[in-house]
Backbone as a printed PyTorch tensor [residue, N CA C, xyz], in Angstrom:
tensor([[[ -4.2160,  -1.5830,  20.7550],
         [ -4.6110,  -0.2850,  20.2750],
         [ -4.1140,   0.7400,  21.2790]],

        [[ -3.3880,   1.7300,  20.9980],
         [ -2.9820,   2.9050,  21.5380],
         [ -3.4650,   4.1350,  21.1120]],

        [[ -3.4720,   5.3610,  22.0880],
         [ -4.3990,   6.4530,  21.9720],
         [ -3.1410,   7.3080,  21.7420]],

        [[ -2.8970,   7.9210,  20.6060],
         [ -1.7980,   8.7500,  20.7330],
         [ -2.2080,  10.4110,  20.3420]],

        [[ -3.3630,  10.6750,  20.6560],
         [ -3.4260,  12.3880,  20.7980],
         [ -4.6650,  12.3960,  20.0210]],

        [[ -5.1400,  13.7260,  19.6380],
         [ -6.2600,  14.0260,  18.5520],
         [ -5.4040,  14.5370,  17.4640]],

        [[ -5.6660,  13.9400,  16.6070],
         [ -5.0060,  14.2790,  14.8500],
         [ -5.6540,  15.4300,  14.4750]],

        [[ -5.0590,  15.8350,  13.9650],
         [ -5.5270,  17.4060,  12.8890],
         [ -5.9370,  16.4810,  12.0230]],

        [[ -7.5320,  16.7490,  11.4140],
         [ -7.8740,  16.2960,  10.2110],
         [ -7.6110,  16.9770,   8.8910]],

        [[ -6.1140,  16.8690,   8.5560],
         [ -5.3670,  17.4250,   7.4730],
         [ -4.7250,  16.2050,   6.7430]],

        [[ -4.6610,  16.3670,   5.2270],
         [ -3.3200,  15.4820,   5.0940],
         [ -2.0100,  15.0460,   5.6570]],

        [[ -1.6930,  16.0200,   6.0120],
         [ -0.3340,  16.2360,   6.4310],
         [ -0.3240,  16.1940,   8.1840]],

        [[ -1.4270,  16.1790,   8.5260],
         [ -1.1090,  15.3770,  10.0050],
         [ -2.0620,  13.7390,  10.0040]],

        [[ -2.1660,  13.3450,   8.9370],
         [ -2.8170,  11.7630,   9.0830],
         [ -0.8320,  11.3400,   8.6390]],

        [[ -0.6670,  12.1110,   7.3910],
         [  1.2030,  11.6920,   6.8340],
         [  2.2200,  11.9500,   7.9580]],

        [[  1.8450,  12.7350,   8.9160],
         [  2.8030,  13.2850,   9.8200],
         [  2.5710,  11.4510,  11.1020]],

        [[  1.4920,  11.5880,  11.4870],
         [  1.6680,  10.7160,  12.2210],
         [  1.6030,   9.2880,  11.6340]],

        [[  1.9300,   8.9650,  10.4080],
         [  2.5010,   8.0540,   9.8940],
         [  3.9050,   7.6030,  10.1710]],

        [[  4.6970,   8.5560,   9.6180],
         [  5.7860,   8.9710,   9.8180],
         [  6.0660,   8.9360,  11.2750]],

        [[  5.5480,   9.3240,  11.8950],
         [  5.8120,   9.3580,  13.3880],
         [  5.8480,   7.8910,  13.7280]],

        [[  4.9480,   7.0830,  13.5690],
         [  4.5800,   5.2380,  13.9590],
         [  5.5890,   5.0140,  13.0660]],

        [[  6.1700,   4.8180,  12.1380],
         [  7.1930,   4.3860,  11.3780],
         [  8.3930,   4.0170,  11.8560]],

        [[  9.1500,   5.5590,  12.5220],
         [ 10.1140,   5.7850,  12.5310],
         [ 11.1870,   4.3420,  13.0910]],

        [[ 10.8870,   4.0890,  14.0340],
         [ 11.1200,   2.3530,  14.4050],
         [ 11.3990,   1.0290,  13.6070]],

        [[ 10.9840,   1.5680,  12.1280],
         [ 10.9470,   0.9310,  11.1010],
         [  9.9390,  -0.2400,  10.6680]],

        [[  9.0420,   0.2560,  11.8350],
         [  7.5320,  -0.6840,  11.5370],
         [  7.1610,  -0.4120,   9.7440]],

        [[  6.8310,  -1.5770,   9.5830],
         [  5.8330,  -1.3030,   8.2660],
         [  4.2270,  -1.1300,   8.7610]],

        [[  3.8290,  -0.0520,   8.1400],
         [  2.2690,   0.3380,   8.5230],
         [  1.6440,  -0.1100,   7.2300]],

        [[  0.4910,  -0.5540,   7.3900],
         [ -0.5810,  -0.7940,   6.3130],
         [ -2.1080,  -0.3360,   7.0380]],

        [[ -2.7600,   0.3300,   6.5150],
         [ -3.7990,   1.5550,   7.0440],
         [ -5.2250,   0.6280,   5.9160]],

        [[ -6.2910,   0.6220,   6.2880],
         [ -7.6050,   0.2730,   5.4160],
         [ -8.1580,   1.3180,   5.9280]],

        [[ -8.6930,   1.7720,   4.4360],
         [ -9.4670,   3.2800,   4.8070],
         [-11.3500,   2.5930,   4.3480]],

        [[-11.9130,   2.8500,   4.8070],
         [-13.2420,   2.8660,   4.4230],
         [-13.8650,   3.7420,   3.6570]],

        [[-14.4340,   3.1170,   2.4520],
         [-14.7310,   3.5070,   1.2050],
         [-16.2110,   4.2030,   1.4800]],

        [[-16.4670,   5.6440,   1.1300],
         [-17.5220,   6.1830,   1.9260],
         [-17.7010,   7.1660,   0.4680]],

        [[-18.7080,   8.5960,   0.6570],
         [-18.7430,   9.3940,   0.2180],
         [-17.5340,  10.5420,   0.2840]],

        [[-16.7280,  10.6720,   0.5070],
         [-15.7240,  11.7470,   0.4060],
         [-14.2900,  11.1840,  -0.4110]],

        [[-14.5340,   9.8450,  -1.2590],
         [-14.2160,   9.8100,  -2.2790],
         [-12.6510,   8.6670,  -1.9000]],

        [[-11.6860,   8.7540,  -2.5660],
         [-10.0560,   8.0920,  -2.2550],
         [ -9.1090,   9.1070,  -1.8590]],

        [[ -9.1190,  10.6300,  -1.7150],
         [ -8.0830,  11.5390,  -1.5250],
         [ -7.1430,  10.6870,  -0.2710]],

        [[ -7.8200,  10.1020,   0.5270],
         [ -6.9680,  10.3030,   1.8400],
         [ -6.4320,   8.3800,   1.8990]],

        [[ -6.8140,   7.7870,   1.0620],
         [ -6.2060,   6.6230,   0.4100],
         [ -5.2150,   6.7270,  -0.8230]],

        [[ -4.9570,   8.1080,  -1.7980],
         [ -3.6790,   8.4810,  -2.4870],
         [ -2.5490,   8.8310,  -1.8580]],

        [[ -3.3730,  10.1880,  -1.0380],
         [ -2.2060,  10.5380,  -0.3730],
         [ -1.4150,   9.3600,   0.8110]],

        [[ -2.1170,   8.7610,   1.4080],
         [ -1.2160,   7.5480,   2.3610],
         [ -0.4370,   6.8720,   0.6660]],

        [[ -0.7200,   6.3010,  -0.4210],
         [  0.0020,   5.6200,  -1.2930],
         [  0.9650,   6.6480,  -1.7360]],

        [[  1.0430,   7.6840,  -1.6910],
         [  2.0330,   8.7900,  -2.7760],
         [  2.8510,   8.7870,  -1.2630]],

        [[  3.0590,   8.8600,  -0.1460],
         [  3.4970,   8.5660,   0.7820],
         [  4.8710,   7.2500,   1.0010]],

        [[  4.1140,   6.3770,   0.7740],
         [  4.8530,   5.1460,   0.5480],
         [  3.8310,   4.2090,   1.4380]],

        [[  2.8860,   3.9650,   1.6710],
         [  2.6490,   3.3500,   2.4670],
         [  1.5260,   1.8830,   2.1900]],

        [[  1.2420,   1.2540,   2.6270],
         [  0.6400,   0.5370,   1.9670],
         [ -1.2170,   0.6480,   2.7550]],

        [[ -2.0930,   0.5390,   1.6010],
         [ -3.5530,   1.3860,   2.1510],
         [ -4.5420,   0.7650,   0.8830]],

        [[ -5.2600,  -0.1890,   1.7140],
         [ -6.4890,  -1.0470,   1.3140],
         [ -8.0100,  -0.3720,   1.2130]],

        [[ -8.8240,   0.2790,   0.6370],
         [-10.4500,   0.4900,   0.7520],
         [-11.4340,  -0.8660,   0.7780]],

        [[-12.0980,  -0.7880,   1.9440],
         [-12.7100,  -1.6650,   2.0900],
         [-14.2890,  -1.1670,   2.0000]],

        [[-14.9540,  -2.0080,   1.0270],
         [-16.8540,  -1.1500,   1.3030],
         [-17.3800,  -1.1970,   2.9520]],

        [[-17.8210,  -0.3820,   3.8010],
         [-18.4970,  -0.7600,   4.6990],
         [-19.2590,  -2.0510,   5.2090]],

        [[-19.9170,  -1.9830,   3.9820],
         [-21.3410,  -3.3840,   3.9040],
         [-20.2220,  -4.7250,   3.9120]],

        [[-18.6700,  -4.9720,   3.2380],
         [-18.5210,  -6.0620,   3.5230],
         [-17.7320,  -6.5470,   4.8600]],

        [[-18.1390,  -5.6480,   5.8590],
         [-16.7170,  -5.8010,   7.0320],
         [-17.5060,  -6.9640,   7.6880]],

        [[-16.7010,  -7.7270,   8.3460],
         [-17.6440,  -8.6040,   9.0070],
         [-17.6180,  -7.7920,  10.1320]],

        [[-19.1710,  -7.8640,  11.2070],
         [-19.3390,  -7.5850,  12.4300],
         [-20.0450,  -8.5950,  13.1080]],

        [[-19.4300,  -8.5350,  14.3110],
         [-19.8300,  -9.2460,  15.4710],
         [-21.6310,  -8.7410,  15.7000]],

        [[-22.6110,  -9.7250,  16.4990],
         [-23.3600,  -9.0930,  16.9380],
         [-23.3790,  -8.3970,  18.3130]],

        [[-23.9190,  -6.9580,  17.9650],
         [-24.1070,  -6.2040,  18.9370],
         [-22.9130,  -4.7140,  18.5640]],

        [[-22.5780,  -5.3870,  16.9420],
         [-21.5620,  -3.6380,  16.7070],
         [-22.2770,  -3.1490,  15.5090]],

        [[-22.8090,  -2.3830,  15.7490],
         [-23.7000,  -1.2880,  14.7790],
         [-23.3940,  -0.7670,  13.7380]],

        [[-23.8350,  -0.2240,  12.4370],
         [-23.4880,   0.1220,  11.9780],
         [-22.8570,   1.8350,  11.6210]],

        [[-23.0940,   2.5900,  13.1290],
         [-22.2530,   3.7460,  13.0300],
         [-21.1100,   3.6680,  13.5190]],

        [[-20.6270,   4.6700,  12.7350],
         [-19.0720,   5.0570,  12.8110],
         [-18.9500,   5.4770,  14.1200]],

        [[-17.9740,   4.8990,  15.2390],
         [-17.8820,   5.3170,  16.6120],
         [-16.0770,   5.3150,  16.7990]],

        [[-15.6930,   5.4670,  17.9750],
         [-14.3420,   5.4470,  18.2810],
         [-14.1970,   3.9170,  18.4460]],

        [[-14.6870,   3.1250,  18.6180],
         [-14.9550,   2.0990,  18.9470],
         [-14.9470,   0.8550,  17.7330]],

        [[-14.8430,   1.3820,  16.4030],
         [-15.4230,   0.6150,  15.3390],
         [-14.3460,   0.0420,  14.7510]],

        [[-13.3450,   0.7400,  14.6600],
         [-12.5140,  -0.2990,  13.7540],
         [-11.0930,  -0.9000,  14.7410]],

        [[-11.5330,  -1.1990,  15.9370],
         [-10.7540,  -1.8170,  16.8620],
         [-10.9870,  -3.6980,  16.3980]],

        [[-12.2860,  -3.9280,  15.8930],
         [-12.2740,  -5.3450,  14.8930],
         [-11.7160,  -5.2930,  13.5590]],

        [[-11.6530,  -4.1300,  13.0970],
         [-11.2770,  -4.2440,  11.5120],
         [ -9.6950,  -5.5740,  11.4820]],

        [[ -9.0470,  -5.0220,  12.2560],
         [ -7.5510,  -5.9310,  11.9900],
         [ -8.2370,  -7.9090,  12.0210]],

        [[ -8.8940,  -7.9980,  12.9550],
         [ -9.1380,  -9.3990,  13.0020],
         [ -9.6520,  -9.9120,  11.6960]],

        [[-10.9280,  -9.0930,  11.3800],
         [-12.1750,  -9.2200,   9.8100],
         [-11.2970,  -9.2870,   8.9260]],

        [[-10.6420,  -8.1310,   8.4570],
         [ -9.6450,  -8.3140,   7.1120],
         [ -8.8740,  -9.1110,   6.8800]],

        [[ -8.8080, -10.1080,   6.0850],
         [ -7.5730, -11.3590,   5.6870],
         [ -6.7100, -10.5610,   5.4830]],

        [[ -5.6860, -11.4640,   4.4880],
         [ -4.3620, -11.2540,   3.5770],
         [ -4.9460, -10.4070,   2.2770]],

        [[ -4.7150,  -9.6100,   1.4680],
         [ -5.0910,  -9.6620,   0.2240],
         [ -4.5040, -10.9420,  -0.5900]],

        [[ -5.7840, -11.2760,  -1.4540],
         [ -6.4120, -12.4190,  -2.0370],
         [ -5.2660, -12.2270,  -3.4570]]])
């Protein structure tokens, strides 16, 4: 995990620094967590080109001793929890 700045919480700087991790020709795949503020920011990564999974909260697996608030800290397990899509 790398710290690469504070993002503008805009479309176009979550797409900008997509684009930015890309450029190398990495393929990115992003899981957004399925919350109250709906899929906007799971279209726009797909109208993008990119590939972008919603996952419910309640099914992530957690270790004991990781809580259930949202911290800087929280989805540094997500990559291990999530399989392949099924």
């Amino acid at each position: 995990m790398r710290f690469y700045g504070i993002i503008p919480n805009t479309f176009d700087g979550i797409v900008k620094l997509a684009h930015k991790l890309s450029e190398d020709g990495a393929k990115l795949s992003f899981v957004y967590e399925a919350g109250p503020c709906g899929y906007t920011v799971h279209r726009k990564l797909l109208d993008a080109g990119y590939e972008c999974r919603v996952v419910a909260p309640s099914l992530i697996p957690r270790r004991r001793g990781i809580g259930s608030k949202p911290t800087g800290e929280t989805p540094r397990h997500w990559p291990d929890s999530i399989g392949p899509e099924s």
